[in-house]
N, C-alpha and C positions, 0 to 999 in steps of 0.2 A: 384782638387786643393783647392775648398772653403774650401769645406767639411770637408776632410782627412788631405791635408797639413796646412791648417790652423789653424783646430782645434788642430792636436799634435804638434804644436807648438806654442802654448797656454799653454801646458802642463810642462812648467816647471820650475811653484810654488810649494815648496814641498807639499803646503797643499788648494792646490787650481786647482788641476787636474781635479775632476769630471767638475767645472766650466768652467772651461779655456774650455774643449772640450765640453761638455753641453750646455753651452749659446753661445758658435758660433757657433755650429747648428743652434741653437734656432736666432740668429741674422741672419746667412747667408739665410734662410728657409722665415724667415719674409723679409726681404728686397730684396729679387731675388720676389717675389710674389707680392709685393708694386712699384719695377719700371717695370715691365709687366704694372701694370695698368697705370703706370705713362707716358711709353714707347709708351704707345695706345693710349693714349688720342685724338693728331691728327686726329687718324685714326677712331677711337670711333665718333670727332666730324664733320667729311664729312660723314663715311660712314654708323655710329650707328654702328660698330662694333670694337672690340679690335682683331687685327689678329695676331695669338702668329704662330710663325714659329721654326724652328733651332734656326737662327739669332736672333732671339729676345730674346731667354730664355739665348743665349752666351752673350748677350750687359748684361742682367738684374741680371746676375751673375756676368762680372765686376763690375755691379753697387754695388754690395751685398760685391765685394772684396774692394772696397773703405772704405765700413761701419766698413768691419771688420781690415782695417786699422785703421779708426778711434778709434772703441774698443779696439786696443791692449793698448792705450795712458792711457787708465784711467783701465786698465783690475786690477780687486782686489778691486778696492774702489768703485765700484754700484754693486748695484739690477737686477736681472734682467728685471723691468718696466724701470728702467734707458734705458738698455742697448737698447731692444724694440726703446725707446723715439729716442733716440739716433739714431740707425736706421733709422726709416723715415724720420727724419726731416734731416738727411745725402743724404741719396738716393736723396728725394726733390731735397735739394743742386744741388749736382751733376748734378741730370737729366736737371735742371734750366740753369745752366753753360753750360751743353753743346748743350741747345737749341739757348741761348745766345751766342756762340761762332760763331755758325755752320750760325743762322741767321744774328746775326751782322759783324762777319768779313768774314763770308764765310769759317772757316778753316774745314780741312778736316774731314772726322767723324773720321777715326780712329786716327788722331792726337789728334782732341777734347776728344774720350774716353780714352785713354794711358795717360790724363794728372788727372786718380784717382788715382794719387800714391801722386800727390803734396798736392791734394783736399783733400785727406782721411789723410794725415800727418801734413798737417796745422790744419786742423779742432779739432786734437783731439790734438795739441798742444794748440789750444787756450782754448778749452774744459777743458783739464784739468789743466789748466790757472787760471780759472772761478770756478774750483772747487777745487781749493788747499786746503788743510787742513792745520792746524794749527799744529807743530810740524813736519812735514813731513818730515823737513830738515835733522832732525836727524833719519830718517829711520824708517821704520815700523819691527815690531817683529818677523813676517811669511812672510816677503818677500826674502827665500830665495829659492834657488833650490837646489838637491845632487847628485848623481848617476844616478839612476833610472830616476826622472823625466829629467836629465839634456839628458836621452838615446831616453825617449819617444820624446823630444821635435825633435833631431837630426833627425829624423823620419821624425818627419812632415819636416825638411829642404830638406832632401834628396826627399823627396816626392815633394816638391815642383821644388826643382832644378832638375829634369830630366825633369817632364810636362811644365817646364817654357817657354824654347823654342813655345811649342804647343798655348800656354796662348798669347804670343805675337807675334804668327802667325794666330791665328786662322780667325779675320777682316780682315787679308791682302787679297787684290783682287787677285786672284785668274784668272781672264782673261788674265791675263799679265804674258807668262813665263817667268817660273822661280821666278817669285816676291816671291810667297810663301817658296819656297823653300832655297831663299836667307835670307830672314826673320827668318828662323827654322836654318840655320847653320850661323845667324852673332850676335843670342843669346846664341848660344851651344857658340861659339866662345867667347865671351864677359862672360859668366857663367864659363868656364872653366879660365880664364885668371883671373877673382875677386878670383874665390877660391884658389887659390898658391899662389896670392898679398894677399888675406885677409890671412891667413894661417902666410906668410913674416909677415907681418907687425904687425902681433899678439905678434909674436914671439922676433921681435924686441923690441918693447914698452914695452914688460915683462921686468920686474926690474931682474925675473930670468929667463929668454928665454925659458920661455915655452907657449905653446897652450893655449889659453880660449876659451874654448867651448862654450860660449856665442857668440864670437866675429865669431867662423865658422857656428854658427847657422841663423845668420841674414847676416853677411858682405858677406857670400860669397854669395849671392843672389843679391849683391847691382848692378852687372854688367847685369842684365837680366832688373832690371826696370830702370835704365840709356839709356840702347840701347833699350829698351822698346818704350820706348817717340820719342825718335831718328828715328825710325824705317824707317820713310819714306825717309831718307837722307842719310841713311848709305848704302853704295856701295857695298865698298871694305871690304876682312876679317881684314887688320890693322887696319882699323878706330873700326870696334867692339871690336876689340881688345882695342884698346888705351881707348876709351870708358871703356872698363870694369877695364881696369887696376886703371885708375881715380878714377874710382866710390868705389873701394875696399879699396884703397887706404883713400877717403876720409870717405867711411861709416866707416870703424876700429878707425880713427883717434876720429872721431867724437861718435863714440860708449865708447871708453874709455875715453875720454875729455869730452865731450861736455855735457853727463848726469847729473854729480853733477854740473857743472858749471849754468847749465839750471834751477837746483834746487833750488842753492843758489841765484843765480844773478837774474834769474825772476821768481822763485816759480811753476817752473813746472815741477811737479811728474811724468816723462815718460817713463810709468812701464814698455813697449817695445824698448823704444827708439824708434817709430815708425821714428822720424824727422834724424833719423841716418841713419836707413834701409831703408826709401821709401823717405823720403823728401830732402833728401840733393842728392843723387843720380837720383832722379825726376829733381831736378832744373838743376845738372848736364848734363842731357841726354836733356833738352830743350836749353842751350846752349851750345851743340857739333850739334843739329839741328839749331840753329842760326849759327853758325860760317859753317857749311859746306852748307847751300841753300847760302847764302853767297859767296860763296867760288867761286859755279855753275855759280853766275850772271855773264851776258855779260856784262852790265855796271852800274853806280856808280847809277842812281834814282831808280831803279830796286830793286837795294840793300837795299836802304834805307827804298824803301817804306815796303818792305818784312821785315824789321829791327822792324819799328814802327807799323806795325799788330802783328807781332811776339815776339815783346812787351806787346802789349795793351793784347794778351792774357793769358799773364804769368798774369799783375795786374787784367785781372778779373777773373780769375780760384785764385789766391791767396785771391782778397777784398772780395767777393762770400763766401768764406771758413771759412773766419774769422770773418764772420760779422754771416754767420749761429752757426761757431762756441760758440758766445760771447751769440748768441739769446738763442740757447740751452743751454747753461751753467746757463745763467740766469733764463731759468724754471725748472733747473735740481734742483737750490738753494733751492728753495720753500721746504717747511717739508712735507708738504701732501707726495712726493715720498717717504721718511724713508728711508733712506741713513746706512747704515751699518755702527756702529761705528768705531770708531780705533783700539778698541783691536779683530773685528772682521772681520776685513779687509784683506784679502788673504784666509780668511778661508772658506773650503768648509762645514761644519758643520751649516754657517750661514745660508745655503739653501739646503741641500740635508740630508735625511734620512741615519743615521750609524745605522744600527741592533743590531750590537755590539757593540755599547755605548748607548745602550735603559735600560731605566733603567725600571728592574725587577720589580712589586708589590707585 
C-alpha cells in the first residue's frame, strides 16, 4: 500500500509522474528505516539493542504512511532534500505523539497509531501554510492532470482500496475472536458504502451531473480512515456503515469547496487536498469513537471522564502537528535548500533525466 498505492496516486500531474512515484519511494524507503530506529530506542536503551520483528517494520510503515500524507500537501512545489527533510522531522513527530499519548493518558497503541491520518493532514496543512508562494492563488501552469495520468493515479486508489481493509486490521489483537475479522469486514463495510456516496454526491454537486475522477480517486477512501480511527468502538455493520457514509459525504463536499476557499481565505496550496482525504474524515472517525465509548458507559463520570482524555488527545495529536508543522516550514524557508521556482514547479524535467530532450553536440 506505501509503495504501489501511494505512489500511483501521486501520479496524476500530467507532468510530474516520474516524481510523484519516484520521490514517495524515496520518502516511504527513508522514513519506514528512520522510525525502526526511532521505534527501538527504548529497547536500544535497557537492552543495547533495537529488535525489529514483523510488528515493528508494520508500525514503522504506518509511520512512513503518515509522512507520505504529509508530502501529498506540498507534492509539486519541493526538492527532493525538502521532501527527505520533511520526512524525518514528520516521523519524529509522530513517533513523539504517540509516545506521549500512550505514557500520559494511557491511550491504546492502536488507537494512538490510527490517529496518523489527523498528524500527517494537519502537518502538511500547516507546512504548506509556511510555505505559500506568492501568486499561487491564481494557480500554477502544470498543475494539471488528463487521461492517462488521471488512469494511473485510479490504480493507485483501487490498489489501495481493496488492501485498506488489511491496513486497518493488521494491529487489531488478534487473541480476541473474531476482533480481527470484525475489523477487515466493518472497513470493506464503510469502504464499500464512501464509494456509491462519494460517487452520489459527485454527481450531484456537478453543475452538469457528471463524475470527477478526482473526487472517486480520494473520496472514496475517506470511509476506511474515518472507521479506521474508530476501530476499537465500532461493533455493529450499520455503525461502519453510517461511518463511511459521513465520511464520503463530508470528504466530496470538502474536496470540491474546501480547496480554493483554503487557498484564498488562509493561503494554503493543498496540492492533494490531503485535509479532505485524511483530515476531515480522521477528525470524523475520532468522534463517532467519542460519541459510541459514550454511548457503552454505565454512568454520567465515566463518561465524562473518558470525554476529557479523549479530548486532551485530539489537542495533543493536533498542537504536536502543528507546532512540527510551523518548525519545519520555517527551516524549509531558508535558501540553502533551493526550492524549485514557479515556472518549474510540477515539472519532472526539474529533476529527472529526458534522453529525448538531450541536446545533441
Amino acid at each position: 500500500m506505501v509503495i504501489l498505492g501511494f505512489g500511483f496516486l501521486c501520479t496524476f500531474l500530467v507532468r510530474y509522474g516520474f516524481s510523484g512515484s519516484g520521490f514517495n519511494l524515496l520518502v516511504a524507503v527513508i522514513a519506514t528505516q528512520w522510525a525502526v530506529i526511532l521505534l527501538g530506542v527504548e529497547s536500544w536503551y535497557y537492552t543495547g539493542w533495537i529488535r525489529i520483528n514483523l510488528r515493528s517494520l508494520v508500525v514503522a510503515e504506518m509511520c512512513a504512511a503518515s509522512a507520505l500524507i504529509s508530502m501529498g500537501a506540498v507534492l509539486g512545489k519541493t526538492n527532493p532534500v525538502h521532501l527527505i527533510f520533511i520526512a524525518l522531522l514528520e516521523v519524529s513527530g509522530f513517533v513523539l505523539n504517540e509516545w506521549l499519548l500512550q505514557t500520559l493518558l494511557k491511550v491504546q497503541y492502536l488507537n494512538s497509531i490510527m490517529l496518523l491520518h489527523i498528524f500527517g493532514a494537519f502537518y502538511g496543512v500547516m507546512l504548506t501554510w509556511i510555505l505559500h508562494r506568492e501568486g499561487s492563488e491564481l494557480g500554477f501552469e502544470k498543475e494539471k492532470f488528463d487521461r492517462k495520468t488521471g488512469l494511473f493515479s485510479m490504480l493507485g486508489t483501487v490498489f489501495l482500496w481493496m488492501f485498506w481493509p488489511s491496513f486497518n486490521s493488521v494491529l487489531v489483537d488478534a487473541h480476541t475472536p473474531g476482533r480481527k475479522l470484525g475489523a477487515v469486514c466493518s472497513t470493506y463495510l464503510a469502504l464499500a458504502v464512501s464509494a456509491v456516496t462519494a460517487a452520489a454526491v459527485s454527481v450531484l454537486s456537478s453543475p452538469k451531473g457528471k463524475l470527477n475522477l478526482v473526487h472517486m480517486q480520494s473520496c472514496i477512501l475517506a470511509g476506511g480512515v474515518a472507521v479506521g480511527v474508530s476501530m476499537s468502538e465500532v461493533q455493529q455493520p450499520w455503525e461502519a456503515m453510517t461511518i463511511g457514509f459521513t465520511a464520503a459525504v463530508v470528504s466530496t463536499i470538502g474536496f470540491r469547496y474546501l480547496k480554493i476557499h483554503m487557498l484564498l481565505a488562509f493561503q494554503c496550496h493543498d496540492t492533494c487536498t490531503v485535509l479532505s482525504t485524511h483530515g476531515l474524515p480522521g477528525l470524523l472517525g475520532w468522534l463517532a469513537q467519542l460519541f459510541l465509548q459514550i454511548r457503552d458507559c454505565d454512568d454520567h463520570t465515566t463518561a465524562i471522564r473518558f470525554a476529557v482524555f479523549h479530548i486532551c488527545t485530539l489537542l495533543i495529536t493536533i498542537s504536536l502537528s502543528l507546532s512540527m508543522g510551523i518548525i519545519t516550514g520555517l527551516l524549509l524557508k531558508w535558501t540553502i535548500w533551493r526550492p524549485p521556482q514557479d515556472k518549474k514547479c510540477f515539472d519532472d524535467q526539474a529533476f529527472w533525466e529526458f534522453p529525448n530532450l538531450a541536446v545533441r553536440k
